[in-house]
C-alpha positions as CSV (number, residue, x, y, z in Angstrom):
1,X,0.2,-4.5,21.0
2,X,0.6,-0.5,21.7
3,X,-0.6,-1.6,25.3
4,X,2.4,-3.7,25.7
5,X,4.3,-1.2,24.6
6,X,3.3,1.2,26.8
7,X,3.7,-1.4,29.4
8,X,7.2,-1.6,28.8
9,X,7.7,1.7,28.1
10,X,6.3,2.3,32.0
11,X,8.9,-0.5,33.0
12,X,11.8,0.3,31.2
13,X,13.4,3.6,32.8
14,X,14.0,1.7,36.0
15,X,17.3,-0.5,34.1
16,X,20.4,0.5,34.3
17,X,21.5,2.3,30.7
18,X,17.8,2.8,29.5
19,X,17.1,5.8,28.3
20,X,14.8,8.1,25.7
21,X,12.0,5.8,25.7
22,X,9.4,6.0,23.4
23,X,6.3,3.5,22.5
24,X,4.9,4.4,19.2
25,X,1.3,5.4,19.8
26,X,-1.0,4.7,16.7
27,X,-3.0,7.5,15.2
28,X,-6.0,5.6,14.3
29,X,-7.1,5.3,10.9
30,X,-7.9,2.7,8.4
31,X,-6.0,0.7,6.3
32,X,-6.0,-1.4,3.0
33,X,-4.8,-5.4,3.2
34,X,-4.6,-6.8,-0.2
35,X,-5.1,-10.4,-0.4
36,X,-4.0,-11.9,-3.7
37,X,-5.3,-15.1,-4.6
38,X,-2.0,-16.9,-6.2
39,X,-3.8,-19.7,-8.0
40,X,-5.9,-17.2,-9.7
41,X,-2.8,-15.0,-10.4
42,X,-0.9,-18.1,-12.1
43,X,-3.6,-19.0,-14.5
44,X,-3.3,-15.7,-15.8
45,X,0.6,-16.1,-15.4
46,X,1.1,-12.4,-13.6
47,X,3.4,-12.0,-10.5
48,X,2.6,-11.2,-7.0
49,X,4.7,-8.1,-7.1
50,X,2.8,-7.0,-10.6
51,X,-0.6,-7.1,-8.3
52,X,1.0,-4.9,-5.9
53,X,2.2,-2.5,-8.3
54,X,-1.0,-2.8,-9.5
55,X,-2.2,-1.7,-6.5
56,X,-0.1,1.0,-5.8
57,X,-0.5,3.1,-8.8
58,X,-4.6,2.9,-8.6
59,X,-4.5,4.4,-4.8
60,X,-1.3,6.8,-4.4
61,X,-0.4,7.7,-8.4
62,X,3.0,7.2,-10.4
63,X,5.6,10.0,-11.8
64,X,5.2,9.8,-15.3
65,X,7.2,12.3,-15.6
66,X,9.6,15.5,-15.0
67,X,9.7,18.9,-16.3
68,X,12.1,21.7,-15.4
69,X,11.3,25.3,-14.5
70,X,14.9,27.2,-14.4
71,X,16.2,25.6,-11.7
72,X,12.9,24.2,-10.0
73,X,12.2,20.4,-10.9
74,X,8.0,18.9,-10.8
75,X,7.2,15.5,-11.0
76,X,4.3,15.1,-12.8
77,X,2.0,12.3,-11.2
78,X,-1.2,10.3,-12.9
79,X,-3.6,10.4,-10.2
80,X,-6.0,7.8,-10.7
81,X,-7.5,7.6,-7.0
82,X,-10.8,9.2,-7.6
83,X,-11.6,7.0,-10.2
84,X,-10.5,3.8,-9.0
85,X,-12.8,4.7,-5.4
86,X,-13.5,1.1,-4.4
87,X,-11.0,-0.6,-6.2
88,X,-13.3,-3.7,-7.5
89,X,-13.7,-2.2,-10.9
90,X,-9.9,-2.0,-12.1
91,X,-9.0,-3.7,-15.0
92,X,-5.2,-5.4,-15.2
93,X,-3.8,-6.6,-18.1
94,X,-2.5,-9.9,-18.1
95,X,0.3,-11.8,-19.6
96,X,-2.2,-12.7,-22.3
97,X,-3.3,-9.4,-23.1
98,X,-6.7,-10.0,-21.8
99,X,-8.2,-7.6,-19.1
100,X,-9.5,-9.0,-16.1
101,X,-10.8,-7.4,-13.1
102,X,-8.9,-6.3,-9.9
103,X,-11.5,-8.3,-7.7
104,X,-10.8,-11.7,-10.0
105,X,-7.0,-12.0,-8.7
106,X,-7.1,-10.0,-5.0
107,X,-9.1,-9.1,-2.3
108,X,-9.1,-5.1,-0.8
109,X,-9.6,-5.6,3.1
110,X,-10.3,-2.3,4.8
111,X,-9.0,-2.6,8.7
112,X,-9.0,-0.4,11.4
């Protein structure tokens, strides 16, 4: 895809009324595909978007709160990255009450 981009990009200045182009050259890096499994998620009657909040707060943290220095606000943030390293081993609570494990309801996918 970013070589058709830069294809284009390489194209483009020649039309009348193009100008400033850019193609967006990725950095590199990995990243994290979550694949929820939806039949195991309605037998334990929790939401796809609960999953992904899910999700979110084990890798980047949540502001659980806010405190005030004179006139300099903080979030505060729970930071639960370094022990949720993997990801397979986090418990969710379900609609039942019951914990279950991360890995029972979605899949982590690491991709370059």
């Amino acid at each position: 895809m970013e070589g058709l981009a830069i294809d284009v990009e390489r194209l483009l200045p020649g039309v009348p009324g193009a100008a400033d182009l850019n193609a967006e050259r990725s950095v590199g890096g990995t990243y994290l595909a979550l694949e929820i499994k939806r039949e195991a998620i309605a037998r334990y009657g929790i939401s796809v978007a609960e999953v992904q909040e899910v999700i979110e707060v084990a890798i980047s943290g949540m502001t659980v709160s806010n405190t005030i220095e004179g006139r300099r606000r903080f979030s505060m943030v729970s930071d639960t990255s370094a022990s949720c390293a993997g990801g397979t081993a986090l418990a969710v609570i379900v609609a039942t009450g019951m914990a279950t494990e991360i890995s029972q309801i979605a899949s982590l996918i690491e991709t370059a």
